[in-house]
RODO-2510 file (C-alpha; in nm, 4 decimals, decimal comma):
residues 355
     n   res          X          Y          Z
     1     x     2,0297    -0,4751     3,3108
     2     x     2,1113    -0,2560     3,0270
     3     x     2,0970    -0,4687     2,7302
     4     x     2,1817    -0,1703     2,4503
     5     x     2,5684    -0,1805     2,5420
     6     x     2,6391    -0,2542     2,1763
     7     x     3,0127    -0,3935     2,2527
     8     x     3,0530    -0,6783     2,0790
     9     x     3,3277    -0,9064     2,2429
    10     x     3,3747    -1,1916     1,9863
    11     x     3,2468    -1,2932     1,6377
    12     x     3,0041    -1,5441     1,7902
    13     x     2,8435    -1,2233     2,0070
    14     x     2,4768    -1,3673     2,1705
    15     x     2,4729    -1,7284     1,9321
    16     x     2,2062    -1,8585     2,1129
    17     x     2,0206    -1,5596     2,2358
    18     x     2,0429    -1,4744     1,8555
    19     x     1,8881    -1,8412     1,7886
    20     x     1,5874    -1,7794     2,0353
    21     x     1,5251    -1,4449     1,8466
    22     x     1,5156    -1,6149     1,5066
    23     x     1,2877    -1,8897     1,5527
    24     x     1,0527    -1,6315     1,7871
    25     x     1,0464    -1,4365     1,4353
    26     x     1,0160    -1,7322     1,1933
    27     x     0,7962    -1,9626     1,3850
    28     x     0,6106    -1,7534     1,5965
    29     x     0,5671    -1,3896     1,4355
    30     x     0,5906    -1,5118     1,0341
    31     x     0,4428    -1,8181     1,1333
    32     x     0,6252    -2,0249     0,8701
    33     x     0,4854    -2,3822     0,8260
    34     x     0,6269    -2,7181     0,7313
    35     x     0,6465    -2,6862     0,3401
    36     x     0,6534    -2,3355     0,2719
    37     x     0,8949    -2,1318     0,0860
    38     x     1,0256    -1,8856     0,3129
    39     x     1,3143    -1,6286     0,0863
    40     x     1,5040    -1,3985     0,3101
    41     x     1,6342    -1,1000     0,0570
    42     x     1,9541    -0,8711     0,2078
    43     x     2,2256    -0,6950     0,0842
    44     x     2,6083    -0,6384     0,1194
    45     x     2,4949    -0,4201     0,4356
    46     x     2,3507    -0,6710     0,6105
    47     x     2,4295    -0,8529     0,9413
    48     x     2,5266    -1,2193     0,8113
    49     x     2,4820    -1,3518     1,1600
    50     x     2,0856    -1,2673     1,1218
    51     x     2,0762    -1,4359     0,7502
    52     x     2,2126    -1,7338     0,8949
    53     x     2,0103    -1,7757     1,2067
    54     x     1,6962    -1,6915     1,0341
    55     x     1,7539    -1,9570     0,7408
    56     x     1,8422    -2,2214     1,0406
    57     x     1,5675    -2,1638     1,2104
    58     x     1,2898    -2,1856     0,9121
    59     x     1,4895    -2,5298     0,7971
    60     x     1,4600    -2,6607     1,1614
    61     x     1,1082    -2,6467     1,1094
    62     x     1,1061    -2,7934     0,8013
    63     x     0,9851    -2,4811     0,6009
    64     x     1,2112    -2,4393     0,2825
    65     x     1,4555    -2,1428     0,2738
    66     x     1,5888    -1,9529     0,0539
    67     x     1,8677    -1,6661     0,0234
    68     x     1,9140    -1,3902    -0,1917
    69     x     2,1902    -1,1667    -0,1604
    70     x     2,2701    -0,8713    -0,3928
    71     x     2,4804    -0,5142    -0,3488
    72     x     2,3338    -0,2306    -0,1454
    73     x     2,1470    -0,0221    -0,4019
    74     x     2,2913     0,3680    -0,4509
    75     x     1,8823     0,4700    -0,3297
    76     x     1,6004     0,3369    -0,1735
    77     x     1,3006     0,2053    -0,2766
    78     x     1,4324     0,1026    -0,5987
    79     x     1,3565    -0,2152    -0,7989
    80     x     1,5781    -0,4620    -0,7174
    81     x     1,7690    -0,7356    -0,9770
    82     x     1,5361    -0,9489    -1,1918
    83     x     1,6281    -1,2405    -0,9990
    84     x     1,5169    -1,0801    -0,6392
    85     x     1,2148    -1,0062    -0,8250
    86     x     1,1293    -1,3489    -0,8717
    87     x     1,2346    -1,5134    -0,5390
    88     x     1,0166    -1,2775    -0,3577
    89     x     0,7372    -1,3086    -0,6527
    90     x     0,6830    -1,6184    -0,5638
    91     x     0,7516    -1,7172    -0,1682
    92     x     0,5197    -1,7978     0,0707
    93     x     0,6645    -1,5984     0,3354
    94     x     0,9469    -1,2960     0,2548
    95     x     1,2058    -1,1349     0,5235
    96     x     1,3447    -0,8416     0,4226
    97     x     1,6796    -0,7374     0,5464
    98     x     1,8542    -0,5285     0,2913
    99     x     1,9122    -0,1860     0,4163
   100     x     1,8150     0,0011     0,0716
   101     x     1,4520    -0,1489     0,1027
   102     x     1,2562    -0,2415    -0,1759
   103     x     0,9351    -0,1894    -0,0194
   104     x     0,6856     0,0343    -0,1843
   105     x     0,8246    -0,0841    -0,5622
   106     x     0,6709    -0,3312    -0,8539
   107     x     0,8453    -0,5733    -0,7171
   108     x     0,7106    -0,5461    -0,3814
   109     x     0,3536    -0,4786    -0,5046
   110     x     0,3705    -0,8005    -0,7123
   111     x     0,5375    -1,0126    -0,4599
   112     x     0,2821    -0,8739    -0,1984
   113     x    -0,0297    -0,7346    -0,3389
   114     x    -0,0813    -0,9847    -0,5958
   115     x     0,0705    -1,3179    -0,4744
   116     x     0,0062    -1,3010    -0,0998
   117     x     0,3179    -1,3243     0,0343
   118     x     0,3379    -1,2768     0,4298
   119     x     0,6233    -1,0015     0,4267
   120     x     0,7945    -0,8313     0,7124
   121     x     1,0134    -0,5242     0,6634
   122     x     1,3303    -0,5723     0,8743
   123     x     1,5814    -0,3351     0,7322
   124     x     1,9092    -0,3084     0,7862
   125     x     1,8586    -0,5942     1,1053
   126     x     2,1749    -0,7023     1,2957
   127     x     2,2056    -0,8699     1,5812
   128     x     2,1505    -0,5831     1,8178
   129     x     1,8095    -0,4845     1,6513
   130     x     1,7142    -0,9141     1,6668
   131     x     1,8078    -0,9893     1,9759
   132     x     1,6601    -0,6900     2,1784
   133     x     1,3578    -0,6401     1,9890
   134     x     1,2078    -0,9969     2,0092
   135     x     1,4304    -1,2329     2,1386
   136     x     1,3728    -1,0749     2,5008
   137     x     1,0493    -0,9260     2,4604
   138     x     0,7171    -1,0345     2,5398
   139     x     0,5792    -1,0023     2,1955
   140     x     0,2413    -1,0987     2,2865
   141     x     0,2028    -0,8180     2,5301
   142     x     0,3374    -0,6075     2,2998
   143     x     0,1118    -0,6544     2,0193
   144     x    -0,1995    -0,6438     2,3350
   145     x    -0,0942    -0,3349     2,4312
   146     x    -0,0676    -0,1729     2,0336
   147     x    -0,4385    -0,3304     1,9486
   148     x    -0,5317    -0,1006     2,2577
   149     x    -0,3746     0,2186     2,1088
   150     x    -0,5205     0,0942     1,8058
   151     x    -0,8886     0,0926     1,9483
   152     x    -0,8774     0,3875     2,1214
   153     x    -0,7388     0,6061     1,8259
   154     x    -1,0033     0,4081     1,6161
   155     x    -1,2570     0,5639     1,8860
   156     x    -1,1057     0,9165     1,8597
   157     x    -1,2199     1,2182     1,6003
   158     x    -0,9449     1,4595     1,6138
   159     x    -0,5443     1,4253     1,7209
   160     x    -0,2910     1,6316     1,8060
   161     x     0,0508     1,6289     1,8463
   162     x     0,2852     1,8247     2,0485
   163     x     0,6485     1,8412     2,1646
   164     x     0,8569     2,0932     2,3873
   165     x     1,0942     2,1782     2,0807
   166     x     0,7905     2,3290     1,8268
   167     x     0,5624     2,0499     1,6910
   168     x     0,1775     2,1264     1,6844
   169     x     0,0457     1,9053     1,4340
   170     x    -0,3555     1,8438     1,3993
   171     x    -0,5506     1,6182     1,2001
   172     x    -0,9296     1,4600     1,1990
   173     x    -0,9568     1,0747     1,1422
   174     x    -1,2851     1,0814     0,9724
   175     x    -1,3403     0,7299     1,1007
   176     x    -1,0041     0,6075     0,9278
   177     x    -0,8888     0,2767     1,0659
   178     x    -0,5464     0,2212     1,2557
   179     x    -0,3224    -0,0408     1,1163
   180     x    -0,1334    -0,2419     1,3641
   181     x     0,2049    -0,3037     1,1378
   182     x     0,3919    -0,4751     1,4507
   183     x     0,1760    -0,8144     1,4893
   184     x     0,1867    -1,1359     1,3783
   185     x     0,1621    -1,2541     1,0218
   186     x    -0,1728    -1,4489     1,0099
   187     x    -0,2970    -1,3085     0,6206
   188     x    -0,1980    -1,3403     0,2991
   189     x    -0,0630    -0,9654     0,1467
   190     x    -0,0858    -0,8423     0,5179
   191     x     0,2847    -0,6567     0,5620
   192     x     0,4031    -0,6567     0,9378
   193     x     0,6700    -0,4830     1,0402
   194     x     0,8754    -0,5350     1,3843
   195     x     0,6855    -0,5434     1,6898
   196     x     0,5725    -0,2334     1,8726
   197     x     0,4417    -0,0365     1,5764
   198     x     0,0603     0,1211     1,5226
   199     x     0,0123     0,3777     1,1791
   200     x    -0,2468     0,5838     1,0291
   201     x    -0,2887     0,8787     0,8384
   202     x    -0,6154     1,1342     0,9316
   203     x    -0,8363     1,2702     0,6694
   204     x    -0,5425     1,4319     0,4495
   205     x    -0,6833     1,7425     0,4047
   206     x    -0,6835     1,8504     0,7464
   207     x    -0,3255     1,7800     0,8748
   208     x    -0,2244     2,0916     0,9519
   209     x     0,0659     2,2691     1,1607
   210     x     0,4367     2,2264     1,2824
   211     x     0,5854     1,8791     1,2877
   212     x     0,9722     1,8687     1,3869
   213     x     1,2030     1,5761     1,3831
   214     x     1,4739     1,5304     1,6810
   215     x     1,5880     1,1638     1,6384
   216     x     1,5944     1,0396     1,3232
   217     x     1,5445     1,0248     0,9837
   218     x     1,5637     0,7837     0,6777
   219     x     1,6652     0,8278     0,4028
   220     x     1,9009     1,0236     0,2697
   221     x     2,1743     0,7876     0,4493
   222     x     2,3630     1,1372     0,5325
   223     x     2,1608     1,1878     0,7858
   224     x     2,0623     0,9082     1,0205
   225     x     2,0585     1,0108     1,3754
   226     x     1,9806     1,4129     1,3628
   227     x     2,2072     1,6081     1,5616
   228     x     1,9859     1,9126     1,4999
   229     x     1,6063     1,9515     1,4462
   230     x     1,4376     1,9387     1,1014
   231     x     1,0731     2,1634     1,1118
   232     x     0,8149     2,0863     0,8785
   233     x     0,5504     2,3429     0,7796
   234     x     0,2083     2,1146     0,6714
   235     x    -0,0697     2,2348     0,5060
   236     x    -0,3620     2,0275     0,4137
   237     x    -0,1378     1,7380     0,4468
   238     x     0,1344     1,9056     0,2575
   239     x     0,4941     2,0000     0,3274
   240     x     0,4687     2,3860     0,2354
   241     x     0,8457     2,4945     0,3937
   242     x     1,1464     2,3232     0,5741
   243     x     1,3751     2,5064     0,8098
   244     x     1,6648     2,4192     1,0221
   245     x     2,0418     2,4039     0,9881
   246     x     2,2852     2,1695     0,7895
   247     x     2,0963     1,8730     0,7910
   248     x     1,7164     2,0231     0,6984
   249     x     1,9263     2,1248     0,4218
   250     x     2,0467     1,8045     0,3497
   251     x     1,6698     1,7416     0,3660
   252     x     1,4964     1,9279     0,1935
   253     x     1,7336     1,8719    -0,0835
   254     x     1,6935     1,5407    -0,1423
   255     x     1,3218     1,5623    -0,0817
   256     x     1,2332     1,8109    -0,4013
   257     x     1,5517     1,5952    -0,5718
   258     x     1,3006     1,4121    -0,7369
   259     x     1,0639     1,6436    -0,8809
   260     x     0,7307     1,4885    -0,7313
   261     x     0,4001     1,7002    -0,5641
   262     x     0,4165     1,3444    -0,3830
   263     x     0,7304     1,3323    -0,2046
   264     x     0,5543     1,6481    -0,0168
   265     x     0,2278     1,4532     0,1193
   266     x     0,2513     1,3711     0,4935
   267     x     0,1722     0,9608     0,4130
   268     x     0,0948     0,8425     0,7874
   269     x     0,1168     0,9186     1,1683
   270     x     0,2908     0,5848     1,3861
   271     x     0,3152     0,5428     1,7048
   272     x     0,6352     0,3446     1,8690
   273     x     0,6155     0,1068     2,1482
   274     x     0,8975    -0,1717     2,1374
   275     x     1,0196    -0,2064     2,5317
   276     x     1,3650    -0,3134     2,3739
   277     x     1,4334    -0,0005     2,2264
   278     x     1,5149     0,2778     2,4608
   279     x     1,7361     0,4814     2,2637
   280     x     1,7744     0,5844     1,8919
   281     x     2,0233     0,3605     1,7496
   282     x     2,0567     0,5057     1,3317
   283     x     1,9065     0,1588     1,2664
   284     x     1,5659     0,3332     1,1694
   285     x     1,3462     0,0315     1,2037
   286     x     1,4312     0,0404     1,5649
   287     x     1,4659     0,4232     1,5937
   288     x     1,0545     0,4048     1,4780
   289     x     0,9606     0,2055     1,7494
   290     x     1,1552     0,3631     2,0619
   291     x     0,8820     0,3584     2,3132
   292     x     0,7034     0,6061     2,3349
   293     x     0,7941     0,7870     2,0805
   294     x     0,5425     0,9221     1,7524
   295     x     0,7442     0,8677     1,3815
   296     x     0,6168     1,0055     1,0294
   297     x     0,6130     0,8753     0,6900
   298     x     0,6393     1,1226     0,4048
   299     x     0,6104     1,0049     0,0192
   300     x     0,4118     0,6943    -0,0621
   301     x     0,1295     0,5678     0,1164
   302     x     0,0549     0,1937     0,0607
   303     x    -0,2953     0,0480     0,0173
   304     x    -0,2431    -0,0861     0,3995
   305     x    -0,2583     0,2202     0,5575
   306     x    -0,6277     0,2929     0,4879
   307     x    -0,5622     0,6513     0,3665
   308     x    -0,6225     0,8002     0,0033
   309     x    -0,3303     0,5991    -0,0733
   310     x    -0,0899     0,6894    -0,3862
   311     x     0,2722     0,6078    -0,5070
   312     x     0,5103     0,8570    -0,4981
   313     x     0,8963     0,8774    -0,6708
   314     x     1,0250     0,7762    -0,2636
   315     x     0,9728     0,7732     0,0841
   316     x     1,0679     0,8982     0,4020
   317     x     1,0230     0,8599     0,8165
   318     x     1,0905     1,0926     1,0558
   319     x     1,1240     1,0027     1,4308
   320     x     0,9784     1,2351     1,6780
   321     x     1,0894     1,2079     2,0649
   322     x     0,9014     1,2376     2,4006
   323     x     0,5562     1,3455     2,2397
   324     x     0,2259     1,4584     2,3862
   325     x    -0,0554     1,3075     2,1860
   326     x    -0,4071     1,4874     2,2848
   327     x    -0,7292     1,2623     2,1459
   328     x    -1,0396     1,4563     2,1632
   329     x    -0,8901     1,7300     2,4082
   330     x    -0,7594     1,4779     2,6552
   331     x    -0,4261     1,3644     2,7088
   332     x    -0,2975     1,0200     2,5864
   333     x     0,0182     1,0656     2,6357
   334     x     0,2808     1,3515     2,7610
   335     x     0,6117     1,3748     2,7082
   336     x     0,6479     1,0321     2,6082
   337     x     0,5059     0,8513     2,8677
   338     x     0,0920     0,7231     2,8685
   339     x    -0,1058     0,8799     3,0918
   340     x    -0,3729     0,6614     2,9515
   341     x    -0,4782     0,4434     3,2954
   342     x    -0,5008     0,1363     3,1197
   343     x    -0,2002     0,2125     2,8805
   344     x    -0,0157     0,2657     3,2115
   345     x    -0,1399    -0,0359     3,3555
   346     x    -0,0381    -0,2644     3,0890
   347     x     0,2971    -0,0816     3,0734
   348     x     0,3311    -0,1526     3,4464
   349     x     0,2358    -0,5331     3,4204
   350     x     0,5292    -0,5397     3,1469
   351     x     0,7873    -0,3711     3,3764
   352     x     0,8053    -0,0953     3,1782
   353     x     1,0717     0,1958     3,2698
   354     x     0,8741     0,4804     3,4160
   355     x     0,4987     0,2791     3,4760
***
C-alpha cells in the first residue's frame, strides 16, 4: 500500500499511528530516560501535531519536557533567541524541528559539543515525514543495513560516483571513517539524524569532477524540489563553476552571497536509505534519505564527520537520484539500486521495492 498519498482527510490525520511514531523516536531512537530533560525547539513552520505527540510521549515516560517555540528565522543556520540558546544549552536530550535549523551555530556547538546533549536534527518534521519514516519502519534493520554500507566504505580506498544526467565525481578516503548519522542516540555530543542516513567526506584534496543535483536542494527556500539540474564543477574539493538554468542561478547566487572560500568546499558525501521514503517530498530531511539515493553537503563540516572539519558563513545539501557508486572499480550500486549481494539480501529480507 502506498503510504505517501499525502491527503490529509481531517485535523486528527493518523493520531495514533502518529503516537506509535513519537514514542519509537523518544523512547527508542533518543532513548530518553525517567528524569531527563528532554527540550523540543520548532518554529512557526512547524507541524504542531509532531510537537505535541513528541512532548506526550517523553512525559508518558516520565522524562521532563520542554517546548520552545519562536518565528521561522529569514536564513538558516543562524543563532537563534537567547532563550532557545539556553533551553537547548542545557537539556539532556534536544529535538529539533524548526525548519530554519540552527545546527552548525554557537548555540548548537555549546548545547552539543560542550554539554553533551543527545541531539537529533528533524527539520521541518510533519506528520508525513514522522509517521512514514519511523513509525512503520523497521528501524533496527535499517540502522543494520547502514553499519554495513558503513563497513564496507570504511574498507574501500577510492569512490566514485556516477549518474546518467553528467555526474563523475572521484575521491580517495585515506582511511577516513564513515559516520552513521541515522542510529540511535546512545552518546553524549553524538548528533543523529533520521534513520537511513551514512556520511563522509574523502581526503579533500582529491574530490574531483562533475557532481549534478536532480532532486533537491536546501537552502535557499526558492528552490526546494529542482525542476531542472544544478552541475557542479569540483576541484580539489572545491566548487570551481556552476551551470544550469533558472534555478543554478538562483544557486549560485546565494552560494557566493556570503563572501566565504568556505561556502565553496564540498563538506561530505551521504548515502540515503530510509524504506519510507520513495519519492522527494521538498521536506529535505526526507528528500536526503530517499533510498537509494547519494546527497551532498556543501559549507560547514562539523567535527562528526571525521574530515578536516571547518565552519563556514552556511550550509547546503544537494540530493542526487538513482546513482552508481563504484568502490575500488566494482560496482556497489547502479542506478540506485545495490548490487552489493549482501546489500541486496538485507534489502530483500526488508521487502524492499526492487530486491
Amino acid at each position: 500500500m502506498d503510504w505517501n498519498i499525502g491527503v490529509e482527510m481531517r485535523d486528527e490525520y493518523h493520531r495514533m499511528e502518529l503516537t506509535k511514531a513519537a514514542m519509537k523516536l523518544v523512547r527508542d531512537i533518543m532513548l530518553c530516560k525517567p528524569g531527563e530533560n528532554l527540550v523540543i525547539t520548532y518554529d512557526t513552520c512547524v507541524d504542531e501535531r509532531v510537537v505535541n505527540a513528541l512532548a506526550g510521549a517523553a512525559y508518558t515516560i516520565d522524562a521532563i519536557p520542554t517546548i520552545v517555540y519562536y518565528p521561522t528565522a529569514d536564513g538558516f543556520y543562524a543563532e537563534p533567541p537567547a532563550p532557545v540558546s539556553e533551553a537547548i544549552a542545557v537539556a539532556d536530550v534536544w529535538i529539533e524541528l524548526a525548519y530554519a535549523s540552527i545546527m552548525h551555530g554557537e548555540a548548537y556547538r555549546r548545547a552539543v559539543d560542550r554539554n553533551g546533549a543527545r541531539y537529533i536534527c528533524a527539520t521541518g518534521m510533519d506528520t508525513h515525514m514522522l509517521v512514514n519514516c519511523i513509525g512503520r519502519i523497521d528501524v533496527d534493520r535499517v540502522i543494520e543495513l547502514g553499519e554495513y554500507f558503513k563497513k564496507r566504505l570504511e574498507e574501500t580506498s577510492t569512490i566514485q560516483v556516477l549518474t546518467k544526467n553528467g555526474t563523475n565525481l572521484k575521491g580517495n578516503m585515506g582511511g577516513r571513517k564513515v559516520r552513521h548519522s541515522g542510529i540511535k542516540a546512545t552518546n553524549k555530543g553524538y548528533p543523529v539524524m533520521l534513520t537511513g542516513q551514512t556520511s563522509w567526506c574523502p581526503v579533500e584534496e582529491t574530490i574531483e569532477g562533475t557532481l549534478v543535483f536532480d532532486g533537491a536542494v536546501f537552502p535557499p527556500d526558492s528552490l526546494g524540489v529542482l525542476n531542472e539540474s544544478i552541475t557542479l564543477e569540483l576541484k580539489e574539493g572545491r566548487i570551481v563553476a556552476i551551470s544550469g538554468g533558472k534555478e543554478a542561478e538562483i544557486f549560485e547566487k546565494w552560494i557566493y552571497s556570503f563572501n566565504d572560500p568556505n561556502m565553496l568546499r564540498l563538506a561530505h558525501f551521504s548515502q540515503g536509505f530510509n524504506p519510507g521514503v520513495k519519492k522527494i517530498t521538498g521536506r529535505i530531511v526526507e528528500d536526503e534519505r530517499v533510498f537509494g539515493c547519494m546527497e551532498f553537503g556543501i559549507g560547514s563540516q562539523g567535527v562528526a564527520i571525521g574530515g578536516a572539519h571547518w565552519s563556514a558563513a552556511s550550509h547546503t545539501d544537494g540530493v542526487v537520484l538513482y546513482p552508481t557508486i563504484i568502490l575500488d572499480g566494482e560496482v556497489f550500486e547502479e542506478e540506485g539500486i545495490y548490487v552489493d549481494m549482501k546489500a541486496r539480501k538485507m534489502c530483500a529480507e526488508m521487502g524492499i521495492e526492487g530486491y
